[in-house]
C-alpha positions as CSV (number, residue, x, y, z in Angstrom):
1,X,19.9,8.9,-3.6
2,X,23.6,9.5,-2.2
3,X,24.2,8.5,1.1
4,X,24.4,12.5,2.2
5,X,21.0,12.8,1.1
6,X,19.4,10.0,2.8
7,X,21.3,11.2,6.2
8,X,19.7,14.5,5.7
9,X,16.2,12.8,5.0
10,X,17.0,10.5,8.1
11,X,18.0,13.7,10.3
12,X,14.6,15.8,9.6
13,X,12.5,12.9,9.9
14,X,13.7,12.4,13.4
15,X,13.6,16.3,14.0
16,X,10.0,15.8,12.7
17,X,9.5,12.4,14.9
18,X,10.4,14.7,18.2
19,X,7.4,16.9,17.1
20,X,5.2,14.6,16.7
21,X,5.8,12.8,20.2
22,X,5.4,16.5,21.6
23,X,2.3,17.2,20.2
24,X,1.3,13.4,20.1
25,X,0.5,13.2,16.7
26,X,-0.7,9.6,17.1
27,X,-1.4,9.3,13.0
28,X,2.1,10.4,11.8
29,X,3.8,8.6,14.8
30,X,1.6,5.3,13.6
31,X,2.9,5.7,9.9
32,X,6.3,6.2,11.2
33,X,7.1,3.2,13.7
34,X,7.4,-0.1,12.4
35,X,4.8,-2.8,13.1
36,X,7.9,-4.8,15.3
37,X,9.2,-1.7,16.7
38,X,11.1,-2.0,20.2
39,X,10.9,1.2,22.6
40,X,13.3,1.2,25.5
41,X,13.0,4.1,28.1
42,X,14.5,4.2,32.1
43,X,11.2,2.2,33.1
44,X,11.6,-0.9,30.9
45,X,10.7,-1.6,27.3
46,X,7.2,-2.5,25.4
47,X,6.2,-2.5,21.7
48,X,4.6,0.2,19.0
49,X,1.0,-0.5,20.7
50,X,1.8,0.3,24.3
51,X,4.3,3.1,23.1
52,X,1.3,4.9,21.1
53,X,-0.8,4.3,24.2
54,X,1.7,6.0,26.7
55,X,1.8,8.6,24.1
56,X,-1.6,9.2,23.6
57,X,-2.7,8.9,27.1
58,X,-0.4,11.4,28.0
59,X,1.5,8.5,30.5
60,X,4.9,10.3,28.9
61,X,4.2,13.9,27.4
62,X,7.8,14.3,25.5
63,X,7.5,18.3,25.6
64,X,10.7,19.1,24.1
65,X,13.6,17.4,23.0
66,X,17.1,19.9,23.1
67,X,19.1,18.2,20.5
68,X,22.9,18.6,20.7
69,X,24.3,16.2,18.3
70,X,23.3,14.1,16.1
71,X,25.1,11.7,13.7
72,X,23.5,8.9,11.0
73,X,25.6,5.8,10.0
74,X,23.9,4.0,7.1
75,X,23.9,0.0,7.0
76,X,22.4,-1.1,4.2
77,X,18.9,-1.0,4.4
78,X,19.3,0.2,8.0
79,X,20.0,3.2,9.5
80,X,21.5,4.1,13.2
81,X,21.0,7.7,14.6
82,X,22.3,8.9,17.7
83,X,21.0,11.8,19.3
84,X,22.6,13.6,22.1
85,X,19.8,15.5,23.5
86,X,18.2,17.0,26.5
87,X,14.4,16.0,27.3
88,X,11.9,18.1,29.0
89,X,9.3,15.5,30.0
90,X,6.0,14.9,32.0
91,X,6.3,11.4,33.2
92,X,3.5,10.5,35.6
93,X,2.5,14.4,36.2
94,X,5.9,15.1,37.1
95,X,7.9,17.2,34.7
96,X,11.5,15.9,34.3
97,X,14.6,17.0,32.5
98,X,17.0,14.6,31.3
99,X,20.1,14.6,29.2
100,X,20.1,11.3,26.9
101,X,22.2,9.7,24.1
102,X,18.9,7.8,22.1
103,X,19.7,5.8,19.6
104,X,17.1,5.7,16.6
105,X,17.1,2.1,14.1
106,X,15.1,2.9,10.9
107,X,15.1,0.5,8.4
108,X,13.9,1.1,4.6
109,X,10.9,-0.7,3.6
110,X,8.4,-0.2,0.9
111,X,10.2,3.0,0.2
112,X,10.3,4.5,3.5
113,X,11.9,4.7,6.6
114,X,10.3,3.4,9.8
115,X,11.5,3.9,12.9
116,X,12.0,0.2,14.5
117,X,13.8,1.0,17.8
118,X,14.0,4.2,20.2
119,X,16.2,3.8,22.7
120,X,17.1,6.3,25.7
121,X,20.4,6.0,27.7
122,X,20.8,8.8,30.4
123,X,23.9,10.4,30.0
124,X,25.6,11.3,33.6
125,X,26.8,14.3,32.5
126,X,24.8,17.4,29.8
């Protein structure tokens, strides 16, 4: 696969990833983060588990996610996304809307990408 295919695939899967956190898909979301995966939002950092948990309890509802720009640089067997995006959110009943810069590490493994860190810097400015 050229590298201009495997930013597209990289590109949709994250499009899909966004999806999924919006409807909580907790299955495709389990398949797609990596067993090690680090999560860091504006109220700290955890792992996969307690990300699937806040997902699924609804502790963060990601209701849409805007996305501006987005650009894939391919390491390897890494790959670093940045999305430029803005998020409507519930976070603790309280619908928020944020612009971000998140930064997406996938890594191929067993013929797949899997997401190993999301990470959300707010941007001062949309």
């Amino acid at each position: 696969m050229k590298n201009n295919d495997m930013e597209q695939e990289l590109i949709d899967l994250s499009k899909k990833k966004w999806g999924w956190m919006s409807e909580r898909d907790i299955n495709a979301l389990d398949a797609l983060f990596h067993e090690k995966a680090v999560f860091v939002h504006m109220g700290g950092s955890w792992g996969k588990e307690q990300e699937i948990e806040i997902i699924k309890g609804g502790g963060i509802h990601y209701k849409n996610a805007d996305i501006h720009e987005v650009s894939v640089n391919i390491i390897g067997a890494a790959a670093v996304l940045l999305n430029r995006i803005t998020l409507l959110a519930v976070v603790g009943g309280n619908e928020v809307t944020n612009p971000f810069m998140v930064t997406e590490v996938y890594v191929w493994e067993s013929d797949t990408w899997r997401l190993a860190s999301l990470s959300f810097t707010k941007l001062l400015t949309a």
